[in-house]
C-alpha positions in Angstrom: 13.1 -12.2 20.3 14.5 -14.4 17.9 18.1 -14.1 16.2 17.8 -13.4 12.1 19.4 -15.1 9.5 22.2 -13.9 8.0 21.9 -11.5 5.0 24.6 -11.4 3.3 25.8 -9.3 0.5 29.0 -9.5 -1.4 31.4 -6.7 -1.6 31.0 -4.2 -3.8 30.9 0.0 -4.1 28.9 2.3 -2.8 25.9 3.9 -4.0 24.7 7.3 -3.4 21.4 7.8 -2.7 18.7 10.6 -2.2 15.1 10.2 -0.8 12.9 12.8 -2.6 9.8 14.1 -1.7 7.5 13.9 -4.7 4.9 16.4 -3.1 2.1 13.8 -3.5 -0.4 14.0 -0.7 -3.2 12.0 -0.7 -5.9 12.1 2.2 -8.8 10.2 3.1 -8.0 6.8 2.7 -9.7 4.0 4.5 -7.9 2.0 6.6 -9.7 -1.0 5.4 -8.8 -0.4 1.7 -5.4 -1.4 2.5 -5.1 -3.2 5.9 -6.9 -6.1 8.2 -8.4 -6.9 10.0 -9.7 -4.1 11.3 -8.3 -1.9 14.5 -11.4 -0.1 16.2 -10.8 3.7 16.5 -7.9 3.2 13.8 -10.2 4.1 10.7 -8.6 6.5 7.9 -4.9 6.8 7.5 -3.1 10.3 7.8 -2.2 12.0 4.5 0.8 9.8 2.9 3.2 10.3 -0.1 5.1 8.5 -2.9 9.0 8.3 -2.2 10.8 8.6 -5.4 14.9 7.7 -4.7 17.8 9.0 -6.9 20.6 6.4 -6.9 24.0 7.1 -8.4 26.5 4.5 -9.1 30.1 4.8 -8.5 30.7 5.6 -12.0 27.8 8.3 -12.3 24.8 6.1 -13.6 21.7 7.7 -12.2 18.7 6.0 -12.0 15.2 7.2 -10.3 13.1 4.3 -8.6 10.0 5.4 -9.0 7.7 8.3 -9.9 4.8 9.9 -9.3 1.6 11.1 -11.1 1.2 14.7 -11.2 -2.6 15.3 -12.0 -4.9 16.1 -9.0 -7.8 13.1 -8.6 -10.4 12.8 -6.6 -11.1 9.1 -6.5 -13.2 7.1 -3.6 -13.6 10.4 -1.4 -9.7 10.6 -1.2 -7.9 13.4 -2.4 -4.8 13.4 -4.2 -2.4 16.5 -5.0 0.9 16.6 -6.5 2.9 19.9 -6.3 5.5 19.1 -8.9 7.5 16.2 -11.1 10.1 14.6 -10.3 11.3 16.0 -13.3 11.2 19.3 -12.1 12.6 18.9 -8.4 15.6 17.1 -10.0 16.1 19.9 -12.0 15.6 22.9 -9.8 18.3 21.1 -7.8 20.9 20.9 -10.7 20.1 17.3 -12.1 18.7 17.7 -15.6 16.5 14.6 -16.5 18.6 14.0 -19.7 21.1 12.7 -17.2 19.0 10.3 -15.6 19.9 6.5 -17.5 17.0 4.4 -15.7 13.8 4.9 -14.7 12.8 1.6 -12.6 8.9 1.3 -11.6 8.9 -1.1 -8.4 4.8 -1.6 -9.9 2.4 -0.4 -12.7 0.3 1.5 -10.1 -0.6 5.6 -10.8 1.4 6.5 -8.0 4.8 4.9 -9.4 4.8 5.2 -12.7 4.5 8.9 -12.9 4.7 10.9 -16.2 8.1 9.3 -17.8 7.3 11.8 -20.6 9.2 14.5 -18.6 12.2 12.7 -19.3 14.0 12.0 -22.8 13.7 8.7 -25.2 17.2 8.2 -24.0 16.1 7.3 -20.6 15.4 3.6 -20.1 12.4 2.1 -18.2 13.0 -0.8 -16.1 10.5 -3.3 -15.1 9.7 -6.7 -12.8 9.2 -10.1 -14.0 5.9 -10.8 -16.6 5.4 -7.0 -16.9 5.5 -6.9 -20.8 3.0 -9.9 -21.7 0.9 -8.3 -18.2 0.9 -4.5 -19.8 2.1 -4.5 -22.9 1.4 -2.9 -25.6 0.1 0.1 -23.4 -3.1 2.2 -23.9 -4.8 2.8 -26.1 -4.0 -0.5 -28.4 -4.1 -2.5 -24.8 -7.1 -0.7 -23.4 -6.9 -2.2 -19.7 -3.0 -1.2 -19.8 -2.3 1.4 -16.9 0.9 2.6 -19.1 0.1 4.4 -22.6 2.4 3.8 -26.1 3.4 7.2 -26.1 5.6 6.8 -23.0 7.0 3.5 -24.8 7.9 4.9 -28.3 10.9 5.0 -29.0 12.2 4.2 -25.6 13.8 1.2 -24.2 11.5 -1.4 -21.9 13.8 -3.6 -20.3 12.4 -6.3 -17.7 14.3 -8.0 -15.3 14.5 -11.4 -15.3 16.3 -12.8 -12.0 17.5 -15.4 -13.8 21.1 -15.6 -12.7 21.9 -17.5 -9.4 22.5 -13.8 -7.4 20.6 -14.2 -3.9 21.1 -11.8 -1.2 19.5 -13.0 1.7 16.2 -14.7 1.2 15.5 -12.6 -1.9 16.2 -13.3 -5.7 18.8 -10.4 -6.6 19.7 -8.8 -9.7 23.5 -6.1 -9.9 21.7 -3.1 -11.8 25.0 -1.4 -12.0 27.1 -4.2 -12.3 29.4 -2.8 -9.4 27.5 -4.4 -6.2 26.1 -0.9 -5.3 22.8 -1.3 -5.8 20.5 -4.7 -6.6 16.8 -4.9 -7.5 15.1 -7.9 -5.7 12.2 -9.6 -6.3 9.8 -8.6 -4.3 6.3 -10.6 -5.9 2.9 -10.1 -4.1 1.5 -6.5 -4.3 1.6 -6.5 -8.1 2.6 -8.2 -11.3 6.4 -7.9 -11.4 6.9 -5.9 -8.1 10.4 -5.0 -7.6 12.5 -3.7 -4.4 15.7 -1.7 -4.4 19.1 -2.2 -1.9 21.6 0.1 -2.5 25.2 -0.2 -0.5 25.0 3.3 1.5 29.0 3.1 3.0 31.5 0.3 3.0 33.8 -0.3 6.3 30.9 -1.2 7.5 28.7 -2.0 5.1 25.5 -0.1 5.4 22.1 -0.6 3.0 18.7 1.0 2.5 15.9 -1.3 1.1 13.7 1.0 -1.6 10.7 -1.4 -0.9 7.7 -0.1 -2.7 4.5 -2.0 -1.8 5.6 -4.4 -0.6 3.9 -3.0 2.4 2.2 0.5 2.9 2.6 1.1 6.6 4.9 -0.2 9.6 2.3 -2.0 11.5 2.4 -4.6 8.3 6.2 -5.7 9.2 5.9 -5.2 13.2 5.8 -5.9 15.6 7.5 -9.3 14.5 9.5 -12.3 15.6 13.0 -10.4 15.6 11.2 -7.1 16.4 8.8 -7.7 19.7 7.4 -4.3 20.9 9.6 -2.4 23.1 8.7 -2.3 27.0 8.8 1.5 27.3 6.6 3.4 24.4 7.6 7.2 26.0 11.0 6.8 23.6 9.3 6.1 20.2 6.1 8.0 20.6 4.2 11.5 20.7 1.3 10.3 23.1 -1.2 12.8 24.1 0.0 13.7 27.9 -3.5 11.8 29.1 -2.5 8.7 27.9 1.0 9.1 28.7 0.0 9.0 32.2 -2.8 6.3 31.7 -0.4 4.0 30.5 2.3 5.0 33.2 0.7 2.1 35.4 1.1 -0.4 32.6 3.6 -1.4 30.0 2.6 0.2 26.5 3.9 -2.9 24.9 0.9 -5.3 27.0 -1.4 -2.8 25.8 -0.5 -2.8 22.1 0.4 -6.9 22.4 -3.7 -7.4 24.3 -5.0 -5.5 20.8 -3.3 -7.6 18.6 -4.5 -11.0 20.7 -8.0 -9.4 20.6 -7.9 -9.5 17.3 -7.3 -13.5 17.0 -3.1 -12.3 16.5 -0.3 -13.2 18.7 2.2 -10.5 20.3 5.1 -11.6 17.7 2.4 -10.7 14.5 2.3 -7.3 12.9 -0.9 -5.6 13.8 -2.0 -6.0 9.8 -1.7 -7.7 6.3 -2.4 -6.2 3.1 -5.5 -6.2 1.6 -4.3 -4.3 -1.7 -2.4 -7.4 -3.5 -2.4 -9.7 -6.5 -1.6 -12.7 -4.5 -1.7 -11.9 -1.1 0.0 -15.7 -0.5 2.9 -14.3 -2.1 2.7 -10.8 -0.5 2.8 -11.9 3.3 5.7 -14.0 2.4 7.4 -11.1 1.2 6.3 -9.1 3.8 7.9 -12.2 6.1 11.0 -11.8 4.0 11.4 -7.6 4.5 11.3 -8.7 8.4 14.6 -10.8 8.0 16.3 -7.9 6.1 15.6 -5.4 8.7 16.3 -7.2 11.6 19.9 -6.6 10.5 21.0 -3.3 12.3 22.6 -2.6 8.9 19.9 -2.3 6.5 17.4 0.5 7.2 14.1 -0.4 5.0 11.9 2.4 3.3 8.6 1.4 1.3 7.1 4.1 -0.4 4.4 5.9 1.8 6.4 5.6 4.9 5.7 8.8 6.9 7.4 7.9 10.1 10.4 9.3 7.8 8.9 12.8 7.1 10.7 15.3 9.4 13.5 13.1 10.5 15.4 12.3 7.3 17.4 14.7 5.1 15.8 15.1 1.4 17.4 15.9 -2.0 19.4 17.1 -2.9 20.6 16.0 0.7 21.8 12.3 0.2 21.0 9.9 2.6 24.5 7.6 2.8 25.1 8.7 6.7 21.7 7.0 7.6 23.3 4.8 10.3 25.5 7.4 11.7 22.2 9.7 12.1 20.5 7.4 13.7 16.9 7.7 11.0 16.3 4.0 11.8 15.9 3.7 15.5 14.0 7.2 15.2 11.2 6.1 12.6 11.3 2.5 13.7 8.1 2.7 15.8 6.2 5.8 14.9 3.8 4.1 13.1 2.6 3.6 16.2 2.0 6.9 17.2 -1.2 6.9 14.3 -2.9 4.0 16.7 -3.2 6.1 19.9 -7.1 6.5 19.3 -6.6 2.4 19.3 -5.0 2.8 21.7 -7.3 4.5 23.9 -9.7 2.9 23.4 -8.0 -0.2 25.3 -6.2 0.8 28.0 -8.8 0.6 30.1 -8.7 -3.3 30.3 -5.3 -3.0 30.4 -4.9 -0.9 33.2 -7.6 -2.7 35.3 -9.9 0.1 35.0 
């Protein structure tokens, strides 16, 4: 196990900050459309969602990073369903979306942008780097642009620049509030302009989440890793089947999981994937490499945004999720991503095991 770098982050106030649950569902992916190189046995991916956060700033700015699409699609052989808005949780829950100030979009994909239309002109969209000569003007005067004119009119597009000399850790950092509660970092790779979130969750000590959007769509993308090698003892982190519980008794889960990854021409410090869904994918693994460093520190618990090792662990809004460290949520969800490659798993432990 090697020692992180330091990630430091100046002083500043504290955010609060809500996870919602956007009700999007989407089922039948392929594994392969969004991770490699493939894991035998490990072939569609459970049903995922779209995080959507609420952050408020000591003063009462609100801002929503991210959204989701409402319509149902079929698209591929995957099926995707959306209950509600986002606009319509906040307000069944007392927040009307005239009080929401920002909108920020970590990327231009369906699943993040949402409908912005469910909230007023007044509320300001916020984008990454190259965004507006990328996407702009939006459909139908742009006909390859994924966001439409009518969402823009009359509305304020702001993009963020990164141009000041703000670094928090190894990423490029911008003060959306102004008050050190909560940055937006560049986060390039996945998508033209693709920006992360890190919002100050208590002070005395400090304590962060990471709002990470694509960077990555599932755990085994950021671990196992150099500061995070696969603990000895799996029976903590996972909900095996009793049969493999007691296949693996014999033999560390950690050699079994570490021989897969070798296997597969990896080494026992690699995560088990890399994307496959990117615009540069030189600059997403970086990134990727970067997210490692910022959760290696026991104070930052990082989120991307179809991370359902969360789902039944965390509290949702209007529950805020500040007392994070205090409730443990990281070392509960940190490994059970791993519980989705038991079939893998399986499939292997017969070599491990000597049988």
């Amino acid at each position: 196990m090697t020692h992180p770098p330091r990630f430091d982050v100046p002083g500043g106030e504290t955010a609060k900050v809500s996870i919602i649950d956007s009700t999007m569902r989407l089922s039948g992916l392929p594994v392969s459309s969004l991770l490699e190189p493939p894991l035998e046995g490990f072939d569609i991916l459970p049903p995922i969602t779209t995080w959507s956060f609420l952050v408020e700033s000591s003063t009462g700015k609100k801002a929503l990073f991210d959204l989701v699409c409402v319509e149902m699609l079929t698209e591929s052989g995957c099926d995707i369903y959306v209950q509600a808005n986002v606009a319509d949780i906040l307000e069944e829950n007392g927040v009307q979306p005239a009080e929401i100030n920002s909108i920020i979009w970590s990327h231009h994909h369906f699943d993040h942008i949402g409908d912005v239309s469910t909230f007023p002109a007044s509320t300001e969209l916020i984008v990454g780097p190259g965004f507006k000569d990328a996407f702009c003007p939006g459909y139908p005067a742009n006909p390859t642009s994924p966001i439409r004119e009518v969402d823009l009119r009359g509305r304020s597009l702001r993009e963020i620049n990164f141009e000041s000399d703000l670094v928090l850790g190894p990423f490029k950092a911008f003060d959306f509030f102004g008050d050190g509660s909560f940055y937006l970092l560049n986060t390039p790779g996945h998508a033209i302009g693709h920006l992360s979130g890190l919002a100050r969750t208590t002070t005395g000590p400090d304590t962060f989440i990471v709002m990470g959007g694509d960077l990555c769509h599932h755990g085994g993308e950021l671990r196992p890793s150099q500061y995070f090698p696969l603990p000895p003892s799996l029976s903590n982190h996972l909900s095996l089947s009793d049969s493999l519980r007691s296949r693996l008794s014999s033999c560390p889960g950690s050699k079994v999981l570490n021989d897969l990854n070798v296997k597969r021409g990896r080494t026992a410090s690699e995560p088990f994937f890399d994307p496959v869904l990117v615009f540069n994918k030189e600059q997403a693994i970086k990134t990727i490499h970067e997210a490692q460093r910022a959760e290696a520190q026991d104070n930052i618990f990082c989120l991307f945004a179809h991370d359902m090792s969360i789902l039944g662990v965390v509290d949702m809004f209007p529950e805020t999720a500040n007392n994070w460290k205090a409730k443990g949520w990281k070392e509960k969800t940190f490994w059970k991503f791993l519980n989705e490659l038991e079939v893998a798993v399986t499939a292997n432990v017969n070599d491990s095991v000597g049988l």
